[in-house]
C-alpha positions as CSV (number, residue, x, y, z in Angstrom):
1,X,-52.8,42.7,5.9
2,X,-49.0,42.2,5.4
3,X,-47.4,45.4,4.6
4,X,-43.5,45.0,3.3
5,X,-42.6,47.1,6.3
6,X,-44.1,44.2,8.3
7,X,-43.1,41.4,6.5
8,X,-39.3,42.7,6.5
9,X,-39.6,43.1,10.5
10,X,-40.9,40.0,11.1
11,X,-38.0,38.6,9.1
12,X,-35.8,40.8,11.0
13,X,-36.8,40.0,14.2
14,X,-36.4,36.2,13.5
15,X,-33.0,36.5,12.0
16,X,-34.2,35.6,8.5
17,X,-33.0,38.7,6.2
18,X,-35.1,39.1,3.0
19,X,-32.0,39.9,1.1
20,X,-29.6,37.4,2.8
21,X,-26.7,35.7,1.0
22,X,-28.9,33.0,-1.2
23,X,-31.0,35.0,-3.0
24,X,-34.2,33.3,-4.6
25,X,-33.0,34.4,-8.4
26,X,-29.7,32.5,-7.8
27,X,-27.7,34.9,-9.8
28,X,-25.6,38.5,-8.4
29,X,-27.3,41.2,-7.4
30,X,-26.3,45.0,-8.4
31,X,-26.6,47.8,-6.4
32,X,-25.2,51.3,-6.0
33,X,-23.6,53.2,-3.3
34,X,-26.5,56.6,-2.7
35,X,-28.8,58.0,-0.1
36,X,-31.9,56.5,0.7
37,X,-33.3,59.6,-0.7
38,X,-32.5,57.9,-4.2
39,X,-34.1,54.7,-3.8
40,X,-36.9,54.7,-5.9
41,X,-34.6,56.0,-8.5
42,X,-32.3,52.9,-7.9
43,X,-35.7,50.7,-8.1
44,X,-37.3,52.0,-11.1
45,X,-33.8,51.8,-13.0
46,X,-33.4,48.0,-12.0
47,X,-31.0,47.6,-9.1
48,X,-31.5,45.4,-6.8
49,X,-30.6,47.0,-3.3
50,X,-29.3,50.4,-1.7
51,X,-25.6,50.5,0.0
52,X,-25.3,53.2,2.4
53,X,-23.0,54.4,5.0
54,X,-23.0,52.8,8.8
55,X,-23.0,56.2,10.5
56,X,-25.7,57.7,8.5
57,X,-27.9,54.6,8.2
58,X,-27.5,52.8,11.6
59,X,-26.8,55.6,14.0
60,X,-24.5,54.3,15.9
61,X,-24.2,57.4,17.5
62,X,-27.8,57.9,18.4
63,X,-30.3,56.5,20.5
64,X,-34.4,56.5,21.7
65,X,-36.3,58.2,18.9
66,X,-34.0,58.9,16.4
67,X,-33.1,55.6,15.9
68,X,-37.0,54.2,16.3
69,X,-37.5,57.0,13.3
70,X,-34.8,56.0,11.0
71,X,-35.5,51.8,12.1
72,X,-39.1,52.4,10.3
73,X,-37.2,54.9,7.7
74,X,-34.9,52.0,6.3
75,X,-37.7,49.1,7.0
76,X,-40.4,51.3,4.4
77,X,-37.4,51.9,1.6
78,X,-38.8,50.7,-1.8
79,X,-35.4,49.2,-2.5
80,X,-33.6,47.1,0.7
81,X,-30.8,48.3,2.1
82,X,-28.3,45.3,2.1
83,X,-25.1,46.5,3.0
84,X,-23.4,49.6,4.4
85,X,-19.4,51.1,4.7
86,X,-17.7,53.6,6.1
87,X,-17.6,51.5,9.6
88,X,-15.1,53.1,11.9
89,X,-15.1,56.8,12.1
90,X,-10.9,58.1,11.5
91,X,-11.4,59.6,15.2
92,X,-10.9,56.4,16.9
93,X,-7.6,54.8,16.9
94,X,-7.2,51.0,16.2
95,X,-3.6,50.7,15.9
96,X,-0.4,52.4,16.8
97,X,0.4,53.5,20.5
98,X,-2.7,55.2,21.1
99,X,-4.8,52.7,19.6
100,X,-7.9,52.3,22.3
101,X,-10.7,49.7,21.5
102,X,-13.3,50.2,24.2
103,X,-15.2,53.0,22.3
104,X,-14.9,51.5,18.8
105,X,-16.2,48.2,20.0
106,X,-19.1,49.3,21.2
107,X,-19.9,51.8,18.2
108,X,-19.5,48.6,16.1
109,X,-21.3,46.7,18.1
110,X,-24.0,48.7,18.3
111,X,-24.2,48.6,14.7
112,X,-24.0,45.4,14.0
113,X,-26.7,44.7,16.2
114,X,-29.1,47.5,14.6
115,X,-28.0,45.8,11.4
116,X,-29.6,42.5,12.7
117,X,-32.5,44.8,14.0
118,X,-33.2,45.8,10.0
119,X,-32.2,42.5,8.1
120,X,-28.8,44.3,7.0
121,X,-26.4,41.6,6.1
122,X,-23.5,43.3,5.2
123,X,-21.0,45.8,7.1
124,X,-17.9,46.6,5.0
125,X,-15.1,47.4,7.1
126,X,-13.0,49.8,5.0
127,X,-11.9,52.2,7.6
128,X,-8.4,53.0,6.3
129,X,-7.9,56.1,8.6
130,X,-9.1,54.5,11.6
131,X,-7.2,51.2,10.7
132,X,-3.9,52.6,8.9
133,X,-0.6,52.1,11.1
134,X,0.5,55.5,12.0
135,X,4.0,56.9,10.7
136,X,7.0,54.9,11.7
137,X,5.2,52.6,13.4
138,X,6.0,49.2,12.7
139,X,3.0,47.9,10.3
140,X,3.5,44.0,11.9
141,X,2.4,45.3,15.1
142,X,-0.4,47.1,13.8
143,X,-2.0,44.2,11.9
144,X,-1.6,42.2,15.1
145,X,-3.7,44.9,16.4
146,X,-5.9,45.1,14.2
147,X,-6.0,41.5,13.8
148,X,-7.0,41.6,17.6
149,X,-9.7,44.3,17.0
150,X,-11.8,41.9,14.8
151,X,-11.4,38.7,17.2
152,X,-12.8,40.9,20.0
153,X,-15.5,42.2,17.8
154,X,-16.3,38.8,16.7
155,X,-16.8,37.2,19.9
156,X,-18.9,40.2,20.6
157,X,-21.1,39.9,17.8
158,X,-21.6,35.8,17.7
159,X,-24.7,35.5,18.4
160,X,-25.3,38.2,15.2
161,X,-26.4,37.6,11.6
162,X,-24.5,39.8,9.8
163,X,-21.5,39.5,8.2
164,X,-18.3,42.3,8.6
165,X,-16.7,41.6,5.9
166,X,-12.8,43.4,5.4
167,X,-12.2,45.3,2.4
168,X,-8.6,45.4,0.6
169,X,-7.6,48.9,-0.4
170,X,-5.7,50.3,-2.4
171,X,-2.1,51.2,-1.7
172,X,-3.2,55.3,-1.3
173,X,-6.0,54.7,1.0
174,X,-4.1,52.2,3.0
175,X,-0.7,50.7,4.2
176,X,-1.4,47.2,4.8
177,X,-5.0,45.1,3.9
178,X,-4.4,46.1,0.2
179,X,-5.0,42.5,-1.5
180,X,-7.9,40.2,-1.5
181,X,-4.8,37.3,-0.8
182,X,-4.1,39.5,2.4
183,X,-7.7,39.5,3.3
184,X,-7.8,35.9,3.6
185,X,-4.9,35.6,5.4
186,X,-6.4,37.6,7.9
187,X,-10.0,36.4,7.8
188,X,-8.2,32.8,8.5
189,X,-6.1,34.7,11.5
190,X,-9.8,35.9,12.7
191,X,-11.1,32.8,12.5
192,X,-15.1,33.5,13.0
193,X,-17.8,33.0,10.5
194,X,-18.8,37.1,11.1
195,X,-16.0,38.2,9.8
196,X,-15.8,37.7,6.3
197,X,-14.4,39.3,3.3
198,X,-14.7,41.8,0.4
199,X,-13.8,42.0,-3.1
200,X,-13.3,45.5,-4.4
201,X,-12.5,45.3,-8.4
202,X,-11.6,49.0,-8.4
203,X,-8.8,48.3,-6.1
204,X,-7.6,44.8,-7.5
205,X,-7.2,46.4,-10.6
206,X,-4.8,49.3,-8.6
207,X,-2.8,46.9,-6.9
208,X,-2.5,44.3,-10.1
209,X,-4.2,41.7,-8.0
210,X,-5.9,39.2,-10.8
211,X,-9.2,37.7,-10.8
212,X,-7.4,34.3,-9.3
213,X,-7.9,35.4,-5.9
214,X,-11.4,35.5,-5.9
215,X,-11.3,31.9,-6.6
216,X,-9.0,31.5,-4.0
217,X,-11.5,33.0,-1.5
218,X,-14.2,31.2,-3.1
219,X,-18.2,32.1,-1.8
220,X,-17.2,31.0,1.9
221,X,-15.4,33.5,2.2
222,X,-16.5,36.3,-0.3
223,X,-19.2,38.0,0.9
224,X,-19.9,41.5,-1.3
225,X,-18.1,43.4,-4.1
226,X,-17.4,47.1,-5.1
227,X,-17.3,48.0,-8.8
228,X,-15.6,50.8,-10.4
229,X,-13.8,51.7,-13.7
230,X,-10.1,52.0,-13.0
231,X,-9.5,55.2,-15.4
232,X,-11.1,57.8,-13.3
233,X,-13.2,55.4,-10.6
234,X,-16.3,56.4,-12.4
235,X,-19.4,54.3,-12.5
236,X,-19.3,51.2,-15.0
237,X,-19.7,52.0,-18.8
238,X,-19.1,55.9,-18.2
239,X,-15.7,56.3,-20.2
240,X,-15.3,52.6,-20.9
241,X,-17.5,49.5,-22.5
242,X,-16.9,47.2,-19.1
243,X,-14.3,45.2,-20.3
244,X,-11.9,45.3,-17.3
245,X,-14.2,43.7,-15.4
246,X,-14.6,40.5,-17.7
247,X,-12.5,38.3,-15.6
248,X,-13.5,39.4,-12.6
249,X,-16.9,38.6,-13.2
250,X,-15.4,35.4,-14.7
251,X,-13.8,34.0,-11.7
252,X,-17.2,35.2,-10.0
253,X,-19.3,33.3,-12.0
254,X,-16.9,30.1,-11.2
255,X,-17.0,29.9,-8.0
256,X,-21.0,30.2,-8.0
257,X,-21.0,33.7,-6.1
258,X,-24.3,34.7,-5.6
259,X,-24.3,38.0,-3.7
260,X,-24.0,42.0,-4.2
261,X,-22.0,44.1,-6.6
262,X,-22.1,47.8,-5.1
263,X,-21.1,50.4,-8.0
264,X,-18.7,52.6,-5.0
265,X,-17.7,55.1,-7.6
266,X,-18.0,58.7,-9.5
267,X,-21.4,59.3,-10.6
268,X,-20.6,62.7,-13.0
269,X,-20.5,66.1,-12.0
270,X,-23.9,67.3,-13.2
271,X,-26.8,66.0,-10.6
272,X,-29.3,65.8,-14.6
273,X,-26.8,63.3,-15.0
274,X,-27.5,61.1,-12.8
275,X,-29.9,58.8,-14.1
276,X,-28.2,58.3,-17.1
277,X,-25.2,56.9,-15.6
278,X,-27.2,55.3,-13.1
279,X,-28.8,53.3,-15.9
280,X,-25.5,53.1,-18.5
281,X,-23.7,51.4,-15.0
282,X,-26.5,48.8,-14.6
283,X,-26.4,47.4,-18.0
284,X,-23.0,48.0,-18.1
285,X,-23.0,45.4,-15.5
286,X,-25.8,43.6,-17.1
287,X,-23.7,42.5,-20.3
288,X,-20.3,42.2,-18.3
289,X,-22.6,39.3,-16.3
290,X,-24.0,37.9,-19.4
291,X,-20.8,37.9,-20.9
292,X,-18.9,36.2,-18.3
C-alpha cells in the first residue's frame, strides 16, 4: 500500500518534490507562515502548504535520531511543508571584518541538503542580522561579501534541488538587499540556478518598490512570495479589503507565476482568533487572485 509518507519519500529520494515549482493546478499556491503543530488547521481552512523556519524544521543543528524523528515528522504532515526562512542564525558573521564563512556554509549546507532529503523546495534567505554590514563599515564591501557567501554556497549545493532564494527587506531590517531590482542584480552577480529570488509584498510596499519589478524578474527568477498588509503587517483582509495587493498580484498573474504566496505576518493577539483570520487571509487572497 502506498502511504503519503511513502509516496513523498520516494519522490524525495529521486529528486522529484511533490510540491515543486509547476504545480498540477497551474495556478499560485497560498500558504501561511505557523508550526507544524497547525497544519491540519491550515488544511482544513484551504491552504495549500506550511512555511516554517530552517532551524526549527531542518535541524541543522542536530544529528542521528533527532533528525530521523523530525525527517518522518515533516514527511507524515497533512499539509507539505514547501518552504522555510529564517536561514542564517544572527550568531554567525557574513560580512564585516569578522565575517567567517566555514561554519555558516556548512549549517546551510546541511540544510539544503535535508531540504532535498524532504522534497522542500524553497529556503528563503532573509537573514538580515547575520547578513547586515556592521556600523561604519563600508556597505560595497559587504555585498561583495555577501555576494561571495552565495557563490560558495552555490557551488556547494549544485548537485541540490532546492532553490535559496534572497529576500529584499525592508530598509529597518536591513541596510542593503532592500529591493526586488537589487535582488536581481545580485542573483545575476551569483550567477547559479540555486540561488534564486524572493518577492515580499509587505516590503515592496515599505520601500515604494511597484509591482514592475516583478515582471522584471519574471518566473526565472521569482521563486516564492510573502504577503502582508502594510498598515500593521497583519494577515491579509484583517484591517483592510486586500486592495494593496491588486497590482502585485497583477504583474504576478502576467508573467504566468505559478508558485507560493506565504502570509509572513501578524495573526491577532487572541490565540480564539486564530482561525478566523486564518480563514479571512485566505479568501482575502482568494478574491485578490480572482480579481487580478
Amino acid at each position: 500500500m502506498v502511504t503519503r509518507r511513502t509516496f513523498i519519500g520516494g519522490l524525495a529520494a529521486t529528486g522529484l518534490a511533490a510540491w515543486g515549482q509547476a504545480p498540477a493546478s497551474g495556478r499560485i499556491l497560498f500558504g501561511a507562515c505557523r508550526g507544524f503543530g497547525d497544519a491540519q488547521l491550515l488544511k482544513e481552512i484551504g491552504f495549500d502548504f506550511i512555511e516554517g523556519g530552517v532551524s526549527g524544521a531542518l535541524l541543522p543543528d542536530k544529528d542521528g535520531d533527532d533528525w530521523k524523528r523530525q525527517r518522518e515528522k515533516i514527511q507524515n504532515l497533512p499539509l507539505p511543508l514547501r518552504s522555510c526562512n529564517g536561514f542564517i542564525p544572527r550568531t554567525f558573521r557574513l560580512t564585516g571584518d569578522a565575517a567567517s564563512f566555514d561554519a555558516p556554509l556548512a549549517y546551510a549546507e546541511k540544510a539544503c541538503r535535508r531540504a532535498d532529503e524532504v522534497g522542500l523546495p524553497v529556503i528563503v534567505f532573509g537573514s538580515g542580522g547575520a547578513r547586515n554590514a556592521p556600523d561604519g563599515y563600508p556597505k560595497e564591501k559587504a555585498v561583495d561579501q555577501f555576494v561571495d557567501f552565495c557563490t560558495k554556497l552555490a557551488a556547494r549545493i549544485s548537485d541540490c534541488k532546492v532553490r535559496v532564494v534572497l529576500e529584499p527587506l525592508r530598509a529597518k531590517e536591513a541596510n542593503y538587499l532592500n529591493f526586488v531590482h537589487e535582488g536581481q542584480s545580485l542573483c545575476a552577480r551569483i550567477g547559479s540556478p540555486r540561488i534564486r529570488l524572493l518577492a515580499d509584498i509587505f516590503h515592496m510596499e515599505e520601500g515604494g518598490e511597484d509591482a514592475s519589478s516583478l515582471e522584471r524578474a519574471g518566473t526565472g527568477l521569482l521563486f516564492h512570495c510573502h504577503v502582508a498588509e502594510k498598515n500593521s503587517r497583519t494577515a491579509p483582509g484583517m484591517t483592510g479589503d486586500g486592495s494593496e495587493f491588486v497590482p502585485y498580484f497583477k504583474a504576478l498573474k502576467k508573467i504566468g507565476y505559478t508558485g507560493g504566496v506565504s502570509c509572513e505576518c501578524s495573526w491577532g493577539k487572541k490565540k480564539e482568533d486564530t482561525r478566523k483570520n486564518l480563514e479571512t487571509a485566505l479568501a482575502t487572497l482568494r478574491k485578490v487572485a480572482a480579481q487580478a
